[in-house]
C-alpha positions in Angstrom: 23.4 42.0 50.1 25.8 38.8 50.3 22.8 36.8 50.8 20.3 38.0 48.4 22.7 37.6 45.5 22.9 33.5 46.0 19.5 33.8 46.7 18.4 35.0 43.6 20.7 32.9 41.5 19.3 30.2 43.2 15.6 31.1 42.1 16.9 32.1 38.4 18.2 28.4 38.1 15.4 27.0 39.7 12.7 28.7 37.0 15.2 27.9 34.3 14.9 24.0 34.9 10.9 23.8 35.5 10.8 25.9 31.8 13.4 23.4 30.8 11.4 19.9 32.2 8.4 21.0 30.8 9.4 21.5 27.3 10.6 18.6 27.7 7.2 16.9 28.2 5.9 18.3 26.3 8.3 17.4 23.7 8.4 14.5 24.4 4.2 14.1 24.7 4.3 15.8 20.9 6.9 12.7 19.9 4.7 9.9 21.6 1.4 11.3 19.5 3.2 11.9 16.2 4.7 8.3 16.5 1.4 6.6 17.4 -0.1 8.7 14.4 2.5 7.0 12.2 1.8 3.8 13.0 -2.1 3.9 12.5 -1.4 5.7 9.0 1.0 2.4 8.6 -1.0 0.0 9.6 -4.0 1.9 7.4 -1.9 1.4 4.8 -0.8 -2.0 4.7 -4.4 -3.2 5.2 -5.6 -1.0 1.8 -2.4 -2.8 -0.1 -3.6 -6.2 1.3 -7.4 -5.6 0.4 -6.6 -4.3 -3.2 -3.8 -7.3 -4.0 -6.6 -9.7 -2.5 -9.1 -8.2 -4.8 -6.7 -8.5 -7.9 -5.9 -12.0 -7.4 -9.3 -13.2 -6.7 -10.2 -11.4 -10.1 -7.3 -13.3 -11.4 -8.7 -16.5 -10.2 -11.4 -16.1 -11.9 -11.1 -15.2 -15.1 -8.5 -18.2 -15.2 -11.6 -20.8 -13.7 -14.1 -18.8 -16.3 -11.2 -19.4 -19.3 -11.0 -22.9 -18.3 -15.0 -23.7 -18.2 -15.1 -22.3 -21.5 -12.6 -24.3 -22.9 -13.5 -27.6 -22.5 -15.1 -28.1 -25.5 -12.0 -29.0 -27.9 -12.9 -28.9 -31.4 -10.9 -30.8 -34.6 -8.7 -28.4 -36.8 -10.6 -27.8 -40.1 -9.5 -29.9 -43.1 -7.7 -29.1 -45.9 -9.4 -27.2 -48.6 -9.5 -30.1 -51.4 -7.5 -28.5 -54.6 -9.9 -27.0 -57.3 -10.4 -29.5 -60.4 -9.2 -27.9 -64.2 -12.1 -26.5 -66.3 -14.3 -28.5 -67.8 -15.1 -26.6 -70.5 -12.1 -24.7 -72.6 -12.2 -21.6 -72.7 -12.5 -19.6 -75.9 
């Protein structure tokens, strides 16, 4: 009886810490995936912010190289209107 009781500590423990290691891993496995996952969504990200802030400032760039091609052309300001000369004939 002495020696089955150490013995079957023994064996308790021993189950106790395989249970133990492979939470563990697999912990552990479950932290590896879900940061990897994180960084693809981040680096998804940052690409669709860089391709739609390219986009807007290529749009930008153009309208300003359209609004320059169309303003070339610079016209003179339009003269005075001369002032209107009295009636000729009185009026009645």
């Amino acid at each position: 009886m002495r020696i089955l009781l150490p013995i079957l500590c023994i064996f308790l423990l021993s189950s106790c810490k395989k249970e133990k290691i492979e939470k563990l891993v697999l912990e552990d496995l479950i932290e590896e995936k879900k940061a990897a996952f994180f960084i693809e969504k981040e680096k998804e990200c940052k690409e669709k912010a860089y391709e739609e802030a390219r986009n807007y400032v290529d749009s930008l760039a153009n309208k300003w190289v359209q609004d320059d091609l169309l303003d070339t052309i610079n016209f003179p300001a339009r003269p005075t209107r001369p002032e209107r000369p009295s009636d000729i004939l009185e009026k009645h």
